[in-house]
N, C-alpha and C positions, 0 to 999 in steps of 0.2 A: 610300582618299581621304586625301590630307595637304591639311590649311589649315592654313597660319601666318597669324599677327598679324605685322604689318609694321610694326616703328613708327621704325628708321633704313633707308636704299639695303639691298637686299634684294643678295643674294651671287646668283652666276649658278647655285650649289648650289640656293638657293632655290626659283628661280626654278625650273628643273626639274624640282623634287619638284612646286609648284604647276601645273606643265602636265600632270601624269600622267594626270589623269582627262579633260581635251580639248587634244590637243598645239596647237591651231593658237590657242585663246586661254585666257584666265582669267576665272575669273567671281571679282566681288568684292564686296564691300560695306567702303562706304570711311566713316567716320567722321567728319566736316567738322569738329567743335566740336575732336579731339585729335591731327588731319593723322596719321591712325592706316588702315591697311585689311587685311581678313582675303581672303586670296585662297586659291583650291588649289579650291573644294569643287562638287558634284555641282550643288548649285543655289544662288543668291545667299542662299537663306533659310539656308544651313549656314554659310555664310561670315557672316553678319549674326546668329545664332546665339553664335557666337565672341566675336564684339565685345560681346553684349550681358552673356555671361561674364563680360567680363573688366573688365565697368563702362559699358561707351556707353548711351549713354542711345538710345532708337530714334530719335528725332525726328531726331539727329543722322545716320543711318545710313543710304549709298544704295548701290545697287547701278549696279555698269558693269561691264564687261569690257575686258580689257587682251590687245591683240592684238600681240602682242613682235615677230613676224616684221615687221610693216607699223609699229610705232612708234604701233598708233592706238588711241584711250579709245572705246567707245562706252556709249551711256547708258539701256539698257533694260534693266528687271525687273521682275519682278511687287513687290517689293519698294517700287517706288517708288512704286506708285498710292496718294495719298494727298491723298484729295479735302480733308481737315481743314488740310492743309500748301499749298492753292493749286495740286495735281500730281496731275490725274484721271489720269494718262496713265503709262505702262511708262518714259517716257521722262523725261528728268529737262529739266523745260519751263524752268525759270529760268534765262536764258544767266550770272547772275550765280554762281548754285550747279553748274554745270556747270563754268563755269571752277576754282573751288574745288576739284571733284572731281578734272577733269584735273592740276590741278596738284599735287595731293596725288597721283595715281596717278603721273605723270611721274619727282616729286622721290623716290618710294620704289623705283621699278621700272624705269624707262627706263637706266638705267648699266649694268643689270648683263648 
């Protein structure tokens, strides 16, 4: 299992190591507060694991998956059920932190 921390455009090497474990997407946990995301790992709790390593703070921390063949984010984990944060649901309910999400997975992973 390879996770990296993402924190500029991710190289197409990267990006490769992080499919090893499901070639057709990525599971991530993306970091909102430092436009940061740990991608590669078995389950979003390993990837969000990483980040909380390397200093994130949880509150900031969501899981999505990054599907590179189709160019598409989507937005569930058990990671995100967080009835304290307004987010009972796997899915990440705020269209305003959804967008945050996408575009931090976008601006690090979409190039390469």
């Amino acid at each position: 299992m390879t996770i990296h921390i993402i924190r500029t455009p991710a190289t197409p090497e990267r990006i490769a190591e992080m499919r090893q474990m499901f070639d057709e997407f990525i599971k991530l946990a993306v970091d909102v507060e430092h436009a940061i995301l740990a991608g590669g790992g078995e389950m979003h709790a390993d990837c969000e694991s990483f980040l909380l390593r390397d200093g994130s703070e949880q509150k900031n921390i969501w899981g999505a998956d990054w599907v590179p063949d189709e160019a598409e984010v989507r937005f569930e984990s058990f990671i995100n059920i967080r009835p304290n944060q307004n987010n009972p649901a796997m899915t990440i309910l705020d269209p305003g932190l959804r967008a945050q999400v996408e575009k931090i997975v976008r601006g690090l992973l979409e190039k390469a």
